[in-house]
Residue, then its C-alpha position, 0 to 999 in steps of 0.5 A: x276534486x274532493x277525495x273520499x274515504x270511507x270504511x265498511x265490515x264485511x263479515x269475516x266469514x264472507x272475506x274470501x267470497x266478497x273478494x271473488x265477487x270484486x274480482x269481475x264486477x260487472x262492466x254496467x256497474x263500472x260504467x256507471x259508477x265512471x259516468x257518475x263521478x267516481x274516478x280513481x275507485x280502490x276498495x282494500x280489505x283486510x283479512x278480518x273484513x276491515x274494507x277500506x274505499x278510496x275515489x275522487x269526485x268533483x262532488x260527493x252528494x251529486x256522485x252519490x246521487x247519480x249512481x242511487x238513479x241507477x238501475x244497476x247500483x240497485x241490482x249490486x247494492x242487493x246483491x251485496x249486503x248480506x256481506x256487511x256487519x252494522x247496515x241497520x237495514x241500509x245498502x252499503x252505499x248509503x252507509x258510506x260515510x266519509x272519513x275526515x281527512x286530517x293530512x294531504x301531501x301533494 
């Protein structure tokens, strides 16, 4: 099981909004998202818009592969990305970029 970091900025002004829109996501994109691979999923967001993820995969490429077939994922990626700094014309899922893990205690 490979664990997956990685860091986004919502806008500052969106904090509150992006917030709401998280608190009833659509039940085909968690299934989706379940069917692809993502388990044990957390996004956390600072007040200033850091946005943290966390999920664990068997395969990272292949999770992220699934969930850009979907249909779904093409609908919320849209709706979403007016809520981030610095996409360069990406969705949000394509600019997640792993950290580097440098410590695990099991």
């Amino acid at each position: 099981m490979h664990r997956i970091c990685f860091v986004l900025q919502v806008k500052p002004d969106r904090v509150a909004e992006y917030r709401e829109r998280h608190r009833d996501v659509w039940p085909s994109m968690q299934d989706a998202l379940s069917a692809a691979g993502w388990g044990n999923y957390s996004l956390y967001l600072r007040d200033d818009g850091l946005l943290v993820g966390y999920l664990e995969t068997p395969n990272w490429e292949s999770a992220q592969r699934e969930m850009a077939l979907t249909e779904v994922n093409a609908r919320w990626q849209e709706s979403m990305k007016d809520f981030f700094v610095n996409l360069e014309g990406q969705h949000p899922d394509e600019a997640m970029s792993p950290l580097p893990e440098i410590f695990h205690l099991d």
